[in-house]
C-alpha positions as CSV (number, residue, x, y, z in Angstrom):
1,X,75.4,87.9,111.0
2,X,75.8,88.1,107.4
3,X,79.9,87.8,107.7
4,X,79.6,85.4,109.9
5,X,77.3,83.2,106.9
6,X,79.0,83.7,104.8
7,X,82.6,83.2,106.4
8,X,81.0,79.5,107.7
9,X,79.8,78.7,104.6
10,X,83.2,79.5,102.8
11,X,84.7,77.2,105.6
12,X,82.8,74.4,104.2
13,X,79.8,73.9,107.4
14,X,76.5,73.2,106.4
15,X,73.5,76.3,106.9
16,X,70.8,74.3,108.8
17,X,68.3,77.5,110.0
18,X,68.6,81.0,109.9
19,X,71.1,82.7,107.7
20,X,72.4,85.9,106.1
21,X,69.3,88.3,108.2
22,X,69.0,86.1,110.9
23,X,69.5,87.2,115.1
24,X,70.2,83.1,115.2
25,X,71.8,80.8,112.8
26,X,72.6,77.1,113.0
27,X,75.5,75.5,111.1
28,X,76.2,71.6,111.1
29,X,79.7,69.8,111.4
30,X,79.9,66.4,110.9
31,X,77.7,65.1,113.2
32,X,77.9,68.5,115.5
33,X,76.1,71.9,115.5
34,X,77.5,75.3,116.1
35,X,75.1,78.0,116.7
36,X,75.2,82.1,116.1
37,X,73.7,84.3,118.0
38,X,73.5,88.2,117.1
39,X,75.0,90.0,119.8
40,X,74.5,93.9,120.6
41,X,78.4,94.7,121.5
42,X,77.2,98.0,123.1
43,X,74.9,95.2,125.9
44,X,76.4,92.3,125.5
45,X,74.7,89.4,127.3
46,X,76.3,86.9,129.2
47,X,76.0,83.9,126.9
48,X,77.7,84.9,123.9
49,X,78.2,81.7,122.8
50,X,76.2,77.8,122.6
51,X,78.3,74.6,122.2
52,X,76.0,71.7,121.6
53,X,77.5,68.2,122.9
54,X,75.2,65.3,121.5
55,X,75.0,62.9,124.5
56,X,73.7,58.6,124.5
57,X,71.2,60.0,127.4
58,X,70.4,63.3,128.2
59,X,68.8,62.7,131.4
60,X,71.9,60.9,132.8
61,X,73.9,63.6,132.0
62,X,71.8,66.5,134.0
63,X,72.1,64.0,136.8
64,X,76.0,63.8,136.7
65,X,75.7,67.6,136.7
66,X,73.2,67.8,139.6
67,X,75.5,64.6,141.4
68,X,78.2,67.0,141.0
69,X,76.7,69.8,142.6
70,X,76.1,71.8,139.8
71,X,73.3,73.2,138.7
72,X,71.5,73.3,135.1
73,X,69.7,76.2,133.9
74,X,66.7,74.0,133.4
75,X,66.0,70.2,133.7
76,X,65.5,68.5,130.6
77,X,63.1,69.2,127.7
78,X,61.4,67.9,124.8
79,X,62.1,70.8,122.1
80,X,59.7,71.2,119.1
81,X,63.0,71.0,116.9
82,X,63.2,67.4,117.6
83,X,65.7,66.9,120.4
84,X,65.5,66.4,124.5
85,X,68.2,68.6,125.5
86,X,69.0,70.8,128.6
87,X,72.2,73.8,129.1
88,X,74.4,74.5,131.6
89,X,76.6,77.9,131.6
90,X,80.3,77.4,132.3
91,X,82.0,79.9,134.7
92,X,82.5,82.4,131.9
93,X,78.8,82.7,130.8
94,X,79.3,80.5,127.8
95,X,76.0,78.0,127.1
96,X,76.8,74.1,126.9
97,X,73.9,72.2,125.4
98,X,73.4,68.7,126.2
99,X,70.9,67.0,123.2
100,X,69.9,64.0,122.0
101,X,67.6,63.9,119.0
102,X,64.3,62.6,119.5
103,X,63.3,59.0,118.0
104,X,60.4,59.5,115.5
């Protein structure tokens, strides 16, 4: 993880949690995230990777997944990070994350 920091950070994207000794670390682009998750290469898991797409309506957008026969990995939540959000894999394991930050 701590090439990875560091290699983001060079690049210019801003640290939002985790860092250096972290398993997860969140880095901010423009008005996008990009998450890091530590990953045993000896297991590796199937969801290597999270994309985060920030939606108008995050409800509406599980439902064009379900209308489209697909199927989320859970329906949508309120998370205590401040955002309703839900994730779909795509057929090669890799998470998409459908969020919309929560009004205060």
């Amino acid at each position: 993880m701590s090439d990875s920091v560091r290699f983001y950070q060079r690049s210019g994207f801003e640290l939002q949690r985790g860092g250096a000794h972290a398993s997860f670390s969140t880095f901010r682009v423009g008005e996008q995230h990009i998450n890091l998750r530590l990953v045993n290469r000896e297991t590796p898991t199937q969801n290597e990777s999270l994309v985060i797409f920030f939606v108008d309506d995050v409800d509406a957008k599980y439902q064009s997944f379900l209308d489209a026969g697909l199927m989320p990995d859970f329906e949508p939540r309120d998370a205590p990070w401040g955002e309703r959000y839900f994730h779909i894999c795509d057929p090669y394991g890799n998470t998409l994350s459908f969020a919309r930050p929560i009004a205060s």
